[in-house]
C-alpha positions as CSV (number, residue, x, y, z in Angstrom):
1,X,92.0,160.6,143.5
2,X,89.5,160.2,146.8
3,X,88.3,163.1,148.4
4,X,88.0,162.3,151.7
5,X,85.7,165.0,154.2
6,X,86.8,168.4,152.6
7,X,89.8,167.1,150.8
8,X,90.7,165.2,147.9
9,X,94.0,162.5,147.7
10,X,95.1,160.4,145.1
11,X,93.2,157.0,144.4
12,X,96.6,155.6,142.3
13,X,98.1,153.7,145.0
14,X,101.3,155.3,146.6
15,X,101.6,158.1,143.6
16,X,104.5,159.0,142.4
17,X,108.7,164.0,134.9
18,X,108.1,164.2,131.6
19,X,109.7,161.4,129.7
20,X,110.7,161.5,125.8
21,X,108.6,163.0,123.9
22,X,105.8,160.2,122.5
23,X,105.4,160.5,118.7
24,X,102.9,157.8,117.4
25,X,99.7,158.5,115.5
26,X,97.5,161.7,116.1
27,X,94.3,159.5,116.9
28,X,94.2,156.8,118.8
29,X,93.5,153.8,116.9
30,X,90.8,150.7,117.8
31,X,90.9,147.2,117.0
32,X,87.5,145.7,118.7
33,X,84.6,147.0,116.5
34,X,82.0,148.2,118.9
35,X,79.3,145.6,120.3
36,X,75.7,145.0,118.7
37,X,73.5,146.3,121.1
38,X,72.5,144.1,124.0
39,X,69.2,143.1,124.7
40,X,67.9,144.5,128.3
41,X,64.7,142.0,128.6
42,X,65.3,140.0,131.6
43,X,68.1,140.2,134.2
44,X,70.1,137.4,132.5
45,X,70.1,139.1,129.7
46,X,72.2,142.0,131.2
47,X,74.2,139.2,132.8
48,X,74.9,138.3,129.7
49,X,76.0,141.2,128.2
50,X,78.2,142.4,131.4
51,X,80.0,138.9,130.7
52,X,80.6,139.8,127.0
53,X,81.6,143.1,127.9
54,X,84.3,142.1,129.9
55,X,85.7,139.4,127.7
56,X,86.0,141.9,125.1
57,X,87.7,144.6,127.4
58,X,89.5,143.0,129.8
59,X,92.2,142.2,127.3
60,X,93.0,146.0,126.6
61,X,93.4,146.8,131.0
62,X,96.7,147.3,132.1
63,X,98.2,147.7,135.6
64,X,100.8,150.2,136.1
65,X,103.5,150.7,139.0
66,X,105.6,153.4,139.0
67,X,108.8,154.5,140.6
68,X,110.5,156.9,142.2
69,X,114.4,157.7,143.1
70,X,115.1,159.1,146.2
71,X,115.3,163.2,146.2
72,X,117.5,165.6,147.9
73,X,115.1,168.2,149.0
74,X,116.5,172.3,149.2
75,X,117.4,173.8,152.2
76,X,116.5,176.2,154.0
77,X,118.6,178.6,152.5
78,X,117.8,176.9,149.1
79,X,121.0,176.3,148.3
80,X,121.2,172.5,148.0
81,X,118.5,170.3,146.0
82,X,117.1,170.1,142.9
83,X,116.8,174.4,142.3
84,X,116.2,175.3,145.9
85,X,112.6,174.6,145.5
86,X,112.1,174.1,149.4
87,X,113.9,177.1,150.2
88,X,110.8,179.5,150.4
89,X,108.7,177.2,151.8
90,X,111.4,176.3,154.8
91,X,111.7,180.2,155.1
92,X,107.7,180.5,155.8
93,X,108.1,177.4,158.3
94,X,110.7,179.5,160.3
95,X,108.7,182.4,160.3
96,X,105.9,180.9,161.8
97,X,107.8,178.2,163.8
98,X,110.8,178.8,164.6
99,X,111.1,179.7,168.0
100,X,108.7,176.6,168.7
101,X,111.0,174.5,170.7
102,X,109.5,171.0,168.9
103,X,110.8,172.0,165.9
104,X,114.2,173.4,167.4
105,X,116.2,170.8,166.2
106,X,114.7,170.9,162.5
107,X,115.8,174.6,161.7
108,X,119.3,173.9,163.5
109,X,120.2,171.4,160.9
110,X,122.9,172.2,159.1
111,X,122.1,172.4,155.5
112,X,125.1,171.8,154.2
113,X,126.2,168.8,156.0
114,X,122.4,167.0,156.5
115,X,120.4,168.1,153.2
116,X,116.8,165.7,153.4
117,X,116.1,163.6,151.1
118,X,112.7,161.8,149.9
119,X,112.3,158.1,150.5
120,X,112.1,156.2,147.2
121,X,108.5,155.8,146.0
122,X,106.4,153.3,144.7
123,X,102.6,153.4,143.2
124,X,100.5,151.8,141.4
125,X,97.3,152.7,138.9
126,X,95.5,151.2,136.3
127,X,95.2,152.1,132.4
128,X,94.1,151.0,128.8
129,X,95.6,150.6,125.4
130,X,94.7,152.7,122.8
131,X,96.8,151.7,119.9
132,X,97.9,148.0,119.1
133,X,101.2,149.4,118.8
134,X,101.6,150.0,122.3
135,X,99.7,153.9,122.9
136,X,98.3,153.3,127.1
137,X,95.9,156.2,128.0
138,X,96.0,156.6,132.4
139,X,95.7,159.7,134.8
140,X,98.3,162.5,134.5
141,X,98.5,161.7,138.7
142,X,99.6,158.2,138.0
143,X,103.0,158.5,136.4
144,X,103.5,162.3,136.9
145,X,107.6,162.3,139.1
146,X,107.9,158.8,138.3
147,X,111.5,157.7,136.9
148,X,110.1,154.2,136.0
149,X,106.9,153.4,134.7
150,X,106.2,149.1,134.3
151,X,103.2,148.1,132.7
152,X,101.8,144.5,133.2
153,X,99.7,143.5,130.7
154,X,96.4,140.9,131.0
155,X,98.5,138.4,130.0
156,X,101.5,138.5,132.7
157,X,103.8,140.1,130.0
158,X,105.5,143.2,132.4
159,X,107.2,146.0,129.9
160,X,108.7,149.1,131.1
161,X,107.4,152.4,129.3
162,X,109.3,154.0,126.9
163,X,107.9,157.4,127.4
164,X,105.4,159.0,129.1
165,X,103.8,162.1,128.9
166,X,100.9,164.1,131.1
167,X,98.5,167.1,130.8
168,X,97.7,168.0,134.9
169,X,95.2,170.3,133.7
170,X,93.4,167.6,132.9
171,X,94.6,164.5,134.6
172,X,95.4,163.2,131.3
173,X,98.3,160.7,130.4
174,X,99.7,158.4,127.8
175,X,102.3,155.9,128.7
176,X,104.2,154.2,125.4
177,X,105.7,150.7,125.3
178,X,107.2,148.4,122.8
179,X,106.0,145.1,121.7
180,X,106.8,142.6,119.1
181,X,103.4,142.0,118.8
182,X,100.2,144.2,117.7
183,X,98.1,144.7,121.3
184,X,94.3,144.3,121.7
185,X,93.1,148.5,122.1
186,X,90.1,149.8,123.0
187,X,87.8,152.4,121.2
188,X,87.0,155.9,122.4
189,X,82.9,155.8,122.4
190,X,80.8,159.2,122.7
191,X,80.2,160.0,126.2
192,X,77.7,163.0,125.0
193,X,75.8,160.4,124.5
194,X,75.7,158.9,127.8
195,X,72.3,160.0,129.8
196,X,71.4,159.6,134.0
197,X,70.9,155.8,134.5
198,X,72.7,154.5,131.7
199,X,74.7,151.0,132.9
200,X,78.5,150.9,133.0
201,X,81.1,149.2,134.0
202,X,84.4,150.0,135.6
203,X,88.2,148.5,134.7
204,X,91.1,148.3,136.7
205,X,93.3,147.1,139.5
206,X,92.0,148.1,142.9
207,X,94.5,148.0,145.9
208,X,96.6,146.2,143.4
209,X,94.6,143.1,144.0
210,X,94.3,142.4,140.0
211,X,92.1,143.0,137.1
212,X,88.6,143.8,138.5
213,X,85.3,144.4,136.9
214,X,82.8,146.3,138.6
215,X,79.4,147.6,137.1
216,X,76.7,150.8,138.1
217,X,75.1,153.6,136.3
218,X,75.7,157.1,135.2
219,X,74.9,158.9,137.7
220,X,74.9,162.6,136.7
221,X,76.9,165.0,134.0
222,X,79.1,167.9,133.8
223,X,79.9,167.5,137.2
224,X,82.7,169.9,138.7
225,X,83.9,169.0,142.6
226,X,87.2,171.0,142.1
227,X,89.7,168.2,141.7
228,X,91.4,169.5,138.6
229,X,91.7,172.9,136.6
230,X,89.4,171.9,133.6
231,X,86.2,169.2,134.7
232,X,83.5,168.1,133.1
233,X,83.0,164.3,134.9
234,X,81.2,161.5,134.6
235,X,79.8,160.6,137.4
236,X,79.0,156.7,138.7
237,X,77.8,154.5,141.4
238,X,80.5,151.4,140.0
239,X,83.2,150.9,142.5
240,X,86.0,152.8,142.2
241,X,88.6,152.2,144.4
242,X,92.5,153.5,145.0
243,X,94.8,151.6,142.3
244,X,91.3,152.0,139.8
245,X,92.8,155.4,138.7
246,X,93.1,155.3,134.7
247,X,91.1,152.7,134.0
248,X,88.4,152.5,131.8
249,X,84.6,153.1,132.2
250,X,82.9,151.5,129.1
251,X,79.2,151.4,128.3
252,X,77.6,148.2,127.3
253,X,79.1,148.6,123.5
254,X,82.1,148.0,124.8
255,X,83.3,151.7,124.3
256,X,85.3,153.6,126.6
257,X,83.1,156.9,127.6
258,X,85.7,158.0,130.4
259,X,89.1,157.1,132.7
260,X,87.7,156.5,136.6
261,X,90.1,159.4,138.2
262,X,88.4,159.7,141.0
263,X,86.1,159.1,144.3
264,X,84.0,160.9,146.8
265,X,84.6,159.2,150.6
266,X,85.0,159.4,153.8
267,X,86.3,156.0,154.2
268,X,89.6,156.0,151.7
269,X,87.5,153.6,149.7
270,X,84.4,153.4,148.0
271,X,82.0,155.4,149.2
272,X,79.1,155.3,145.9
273,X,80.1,158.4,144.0
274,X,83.0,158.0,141.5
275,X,84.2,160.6,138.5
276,X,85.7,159.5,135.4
277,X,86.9,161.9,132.4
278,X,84.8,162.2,130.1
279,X,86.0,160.4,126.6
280,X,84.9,163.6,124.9
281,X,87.5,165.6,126.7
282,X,90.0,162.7,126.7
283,X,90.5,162.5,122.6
284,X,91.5,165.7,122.2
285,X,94.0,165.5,124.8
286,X,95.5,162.2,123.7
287,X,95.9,163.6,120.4
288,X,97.8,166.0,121.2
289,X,99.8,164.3,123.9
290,X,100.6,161.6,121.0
291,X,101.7,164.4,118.1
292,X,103.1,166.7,120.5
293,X,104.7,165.6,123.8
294,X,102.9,168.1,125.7
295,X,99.2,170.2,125.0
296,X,99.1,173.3,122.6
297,X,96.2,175.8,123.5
298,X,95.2,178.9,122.7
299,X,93.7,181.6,125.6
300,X,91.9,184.7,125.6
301,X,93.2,185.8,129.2
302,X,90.0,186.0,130.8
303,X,88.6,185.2,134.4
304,X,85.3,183.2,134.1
305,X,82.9,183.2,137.0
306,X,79.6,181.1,137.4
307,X,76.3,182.5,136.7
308,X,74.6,182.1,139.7
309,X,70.7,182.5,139.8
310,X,70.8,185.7,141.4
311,X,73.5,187.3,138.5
312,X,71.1,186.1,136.1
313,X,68.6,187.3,136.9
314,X,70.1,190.8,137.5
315,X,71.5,190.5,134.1
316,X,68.9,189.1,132.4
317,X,70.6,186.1,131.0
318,X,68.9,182.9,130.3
319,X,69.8,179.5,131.8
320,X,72.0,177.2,130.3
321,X,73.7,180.5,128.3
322,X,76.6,182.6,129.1
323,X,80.2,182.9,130.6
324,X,80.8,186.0,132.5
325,X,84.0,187.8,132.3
326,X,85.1,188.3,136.4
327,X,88.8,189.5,135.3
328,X,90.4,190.4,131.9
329,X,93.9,190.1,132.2
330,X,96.5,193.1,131.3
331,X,98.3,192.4,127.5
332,X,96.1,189.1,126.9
333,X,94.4,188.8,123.7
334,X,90.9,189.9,125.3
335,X,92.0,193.0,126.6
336,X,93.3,193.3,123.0
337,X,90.0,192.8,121.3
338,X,87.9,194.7,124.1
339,X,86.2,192.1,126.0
340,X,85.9,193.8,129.6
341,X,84.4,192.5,133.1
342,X,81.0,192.0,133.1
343,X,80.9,190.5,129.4
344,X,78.5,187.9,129.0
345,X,80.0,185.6,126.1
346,X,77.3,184.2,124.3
347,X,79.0,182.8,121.1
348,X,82.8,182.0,120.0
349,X,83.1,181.3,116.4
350,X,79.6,180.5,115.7
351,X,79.5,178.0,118.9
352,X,76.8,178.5,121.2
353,X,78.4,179.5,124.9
354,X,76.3,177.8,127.6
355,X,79.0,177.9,130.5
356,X,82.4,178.4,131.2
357,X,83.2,175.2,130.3
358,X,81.9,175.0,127.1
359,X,84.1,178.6,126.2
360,X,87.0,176.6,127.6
361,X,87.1,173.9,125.4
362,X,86.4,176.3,122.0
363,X,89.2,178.6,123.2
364,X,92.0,176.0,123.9
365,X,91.2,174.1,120.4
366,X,91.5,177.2,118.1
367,X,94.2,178.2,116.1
368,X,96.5,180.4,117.7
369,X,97.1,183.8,115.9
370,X,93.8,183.5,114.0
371,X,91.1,185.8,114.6
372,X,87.7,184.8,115.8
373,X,84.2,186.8,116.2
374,X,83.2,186.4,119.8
375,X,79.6,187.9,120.3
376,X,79.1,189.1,123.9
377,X,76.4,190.9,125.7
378,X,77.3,193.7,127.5
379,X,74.4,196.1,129.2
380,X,71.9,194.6,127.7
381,X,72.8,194.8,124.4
382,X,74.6,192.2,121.9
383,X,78.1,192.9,120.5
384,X,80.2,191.1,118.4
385,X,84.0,191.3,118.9
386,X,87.0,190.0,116.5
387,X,89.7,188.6,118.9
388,X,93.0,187.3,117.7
389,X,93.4,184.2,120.3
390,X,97.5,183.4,121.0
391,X,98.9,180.1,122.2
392,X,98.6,180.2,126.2
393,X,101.9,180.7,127.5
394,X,103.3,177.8,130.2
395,X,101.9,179.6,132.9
396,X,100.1,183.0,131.7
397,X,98.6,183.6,135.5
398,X,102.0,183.9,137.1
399,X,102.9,186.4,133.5
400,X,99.6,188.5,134.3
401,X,100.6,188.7,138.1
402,X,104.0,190.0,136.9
403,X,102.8,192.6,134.7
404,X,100.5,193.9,137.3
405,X,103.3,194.3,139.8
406,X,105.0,196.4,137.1
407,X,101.8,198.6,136.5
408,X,102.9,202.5,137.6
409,X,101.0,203.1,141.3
410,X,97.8,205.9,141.3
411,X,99.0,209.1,142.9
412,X,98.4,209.2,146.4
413,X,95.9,210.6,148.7
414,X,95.4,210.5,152.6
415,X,92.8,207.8,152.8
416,X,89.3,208.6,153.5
417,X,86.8,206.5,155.4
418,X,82.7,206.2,155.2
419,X,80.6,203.9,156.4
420,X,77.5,203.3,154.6
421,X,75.0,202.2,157.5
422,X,72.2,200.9,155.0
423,X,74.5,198.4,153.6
424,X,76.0,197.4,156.6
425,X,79.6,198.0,155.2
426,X,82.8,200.8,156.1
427,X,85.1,201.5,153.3
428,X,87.8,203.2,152.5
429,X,89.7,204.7,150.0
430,X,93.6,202.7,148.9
431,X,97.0,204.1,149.8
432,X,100.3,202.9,149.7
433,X,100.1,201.2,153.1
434,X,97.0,199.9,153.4
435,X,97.9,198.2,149.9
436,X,101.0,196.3,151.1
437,X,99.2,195.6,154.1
438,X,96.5,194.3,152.6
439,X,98.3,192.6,149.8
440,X,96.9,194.8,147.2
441,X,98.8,194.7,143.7
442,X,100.0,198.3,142.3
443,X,97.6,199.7,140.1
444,X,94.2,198.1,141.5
445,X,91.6,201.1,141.9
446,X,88.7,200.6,143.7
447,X,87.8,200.9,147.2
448,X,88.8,199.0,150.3
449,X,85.9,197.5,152.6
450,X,87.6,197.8,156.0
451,X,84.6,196.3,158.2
452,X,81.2,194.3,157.5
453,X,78.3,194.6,160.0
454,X,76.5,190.9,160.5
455,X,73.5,190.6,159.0
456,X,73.5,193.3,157.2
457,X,72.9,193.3,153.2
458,X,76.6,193.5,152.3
459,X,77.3,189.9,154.7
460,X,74.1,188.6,152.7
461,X,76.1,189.5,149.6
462,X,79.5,187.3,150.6
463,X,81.3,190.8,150.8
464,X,84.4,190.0,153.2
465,X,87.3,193.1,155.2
466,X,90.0,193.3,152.5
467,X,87.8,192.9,149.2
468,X,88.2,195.5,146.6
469,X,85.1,196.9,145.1
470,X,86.1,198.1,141.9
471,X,82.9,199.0,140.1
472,X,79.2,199.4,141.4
473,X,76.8,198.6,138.5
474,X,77.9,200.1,135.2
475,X,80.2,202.4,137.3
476,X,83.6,202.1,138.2
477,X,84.7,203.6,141.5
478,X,88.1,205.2,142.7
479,X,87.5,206.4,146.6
480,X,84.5,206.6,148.5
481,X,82.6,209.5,147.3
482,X,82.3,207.6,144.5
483,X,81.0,204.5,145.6
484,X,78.2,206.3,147.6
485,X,76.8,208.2,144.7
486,X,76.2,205.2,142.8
487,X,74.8,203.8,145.8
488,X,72.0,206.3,146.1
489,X,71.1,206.2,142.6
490,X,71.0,202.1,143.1
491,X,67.4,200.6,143.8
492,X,68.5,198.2,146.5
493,X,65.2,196.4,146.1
494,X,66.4,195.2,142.6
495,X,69.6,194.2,143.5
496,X,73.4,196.0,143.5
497,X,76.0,194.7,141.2
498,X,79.0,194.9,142.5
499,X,82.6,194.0,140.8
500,X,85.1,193.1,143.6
501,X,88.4,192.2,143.9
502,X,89.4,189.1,146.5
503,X,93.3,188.2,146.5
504,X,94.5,187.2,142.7
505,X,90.8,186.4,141.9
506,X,87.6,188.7,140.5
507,X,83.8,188.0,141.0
508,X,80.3,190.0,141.0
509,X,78.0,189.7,143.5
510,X,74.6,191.2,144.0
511,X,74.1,193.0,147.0
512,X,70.0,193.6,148.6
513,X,68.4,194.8,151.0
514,X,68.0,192.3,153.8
515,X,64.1,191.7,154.7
């Protein structure tokens, strides 16, 4: 994947659901015991060792080309295609477009007698083998709508895959071929222990050029530039180029510590800054890829928002500790066991909490149906909660949405307007027009800020016309007599907490006076 200016693409060539299901061991399995140490006196010496650690790796890098049939897509009415997925999407098209005369002849075609169809596609990607009997770990983005997946091997042998199956939460894939013969796999190292400077080097088949070795460093940890739902990359200086996705990045054991996925550029090409998955995050996945077909997690339901300086300080949490709760969604298991916006987690089953990622990963990897003591602190003081986690349905945001929708509407009032001049900000209270207009869901209290003054303390804050502020410190708020009591018992000199409402999504912001 490349993000090129503000935007992110693919880096497997071309790009191309879900084959048979893969059933093979639950851990991938090595056959190259890791490297002795290499010695790091004298630039030969790493020469040296970047020459073993290719011999050693080289054999386990695969190239992979996918392909894809031709597709009728829906039309406009959604009534031809593979389940009128295009139908909606032509309708909002129309709306917007349709009396544009350059795209007359495009919403006069007949859907019946001209359906569109997709060209066949062709990509390519790189990956690694896992398991001598023929387990190939790559990027969920390289084989995700293919209907044929090839892999060539360092040898010239070309097999076609079995199965493959794909996490896109995580960009996580494993492809499955068969062989008569046991295949040279690679070992899955410990890329906790990887630290800022640490040499690398990356596997794969740029541009579909061939087999290609490149080296750098670790660059930094943990990063998160918003490529995928659930980051935590590796980030490298080694060129990384499109047709590098799934490949390997191995330390100088000869370990893999992540899969290159992808690059930072404005070119299309290597630009100095490439991500890789982390191996830490990548076994887990697998595992369950292998045993299951598909990626069993539990959920608690929750919104997560990042603690920014300013919320930590006006909630006195430490750095490097915490996840705060933005949202808690309707029927999940949090709202079950009590947790409720504004929660700090601290601690889930005994596991120190430092960000959202970290209360990611423990959530996904318990048990479903057990119960768990979640400590959180709420005002200032610590309280533990037992919450009974449940598997996370196939799509639990669209669920919550639903259940929202179905919520019974607040009786209704002629809507009342303030402005509060000393915050810069005119509010209002929600009726039954303003909602739809606004795109409100039923059920949402709060109230509505119609206007925001520039430069005043609530533009300083972020706050934007059409949020929803639900709650003012501790307190939540329904219209706006509400929200201006709280106001003028606020110290605006300390900071405002304010719990809004943006869309689908929930966040706190601290509002101050503006010096």
């Amino acid at each position: 994947m490349v993000k090129r200016n503000s935007g992110w693409i693919l880096t497997a060539v071309g790009g191309i659901c879900l084959g048979a299901g893969a059933v093979g061991l639950s851990q991938p399995a090595a056959v190259h015991p890791p490297l002795a140490p290499p010695p790091a006196h004298a630039p030969e010496d790493l020469s040296i060792a970047f020459r073993e650690v290719s011999q050693k790796v080289l054999p386990a890098v695969v190239s992979i080309t996918t392909e894809a049939k031709a597709r009728e897509i829906a039309s406009i009415d959604g009534d031809s295609g593979a389940g009128g997925v295009g139908g909606p999407q032509e309708r909002m098209l129309r709306e917007f477009f349709g009396n544009d005369p350059r795209f007359e002849q495009f919403f006069q075609r007949s859907p019946g007698l001209s359906p569109r169809m997709t060209p066949r596609q062709q990509g390519t990607g790189s990956g690694f083998i896992v398991d001598s009997k023929g387990i190939i770990l790559t990027n969920s983005h390289v084989v995700e709508g293919a209907d044929k997946v090839i892999v060539k091997l360092n040898d010239g042998r070309e097999l076609v895959a079995e199965s493959w199956n794909f996490d896109p939460r995580t960009d996580i894939a494993i492809v499955r071929v068969k062989t008569d013969t046991d295949l040279p796999a690679l070992v899955l190292g410990d890329s906790e222990q990887m630290q800022v400077g640490d040499w690398v080097l990356a596997l794969g088949n740029p541009f579909n050029v061939g087999t290609t070795v490149t080296s750098g460093i670790i660059s930094a940890t943990g990063r998160g530039p918003g490529i995928n739902e659930r980051e935590q990359y590796l980030q490298t200086d080694a060129a990384i180029n499109p047709g590098n996705s799934g490949g390997p990045l191995v330390n100088l054991y000869g370990e893999v510590v992540g899969i290159n996925t992808a690059i930072s550029s404005r070119s299309g090409g290597y630009d100095g800054i490439g991500f890789a998955i982390p191996a830490k995050n990548v076994r887990w996945v697998a595992d369950q890829l292998i045993a299951h077909g598909e990626v069993k997690r539990s959920y608690l339901g929750v919104q997560l928002q990042e603690l920014s300086s300013e919320l930590r300080q006006k909630l006195n949490v430490p750095y490097g500790k915490g996840a705060l709760v933005a949202d808690v969604g309707e029927g999940t298991p949090a709202a079950k066991g009590k947790i409720e916006p504004g929660d700090i987690i601290l601690d889930f089953n005994g596991q120190v909490i430092r960000d959202r990622e970290d209360l990611v990963d423990a959530v996904e990897r318990a048990t479903p149906e057990k119960s768990y003591d979640v400590k959180v602190l709420r005002d200032g003081k610590e309280v533990t909660l037992p919450i009974k986690v449940e598997a996370m349905p196939s799509d639990y945001t669209a669920a919550l949405r639903r259940a929202r929708a179905n919520d019974q509407p607040t009786q209704e009032s002629k809507p009342s307007q303030q402005v509060i001049s000393k915050l810069g900000l005119e509010i209002s209270s929600i009726d039954s027009q303003l909602a739809e207009q606004l795109g409100i869901e039923k059920g949402i209290k709060g109230v509505v800020v119609r206007n925001v003054k520039g430069g005043s303390p609530a533009e300083e804050a972020g706050l934007q016309a059409g949020d929803v502020i639900q709650r003012v410190g501790t307190q939540n708020v329904s219209n706006p007599d509400d929200f201006s009591a709280a106001v003028e018992k606020a110290d605006l000199s300390t900071g405002l907490l304010l719990h809004i409402k943006r869309g689908k999504g929930s966040a706190f912001v601290v509002l101050k006076d503006v010096k």
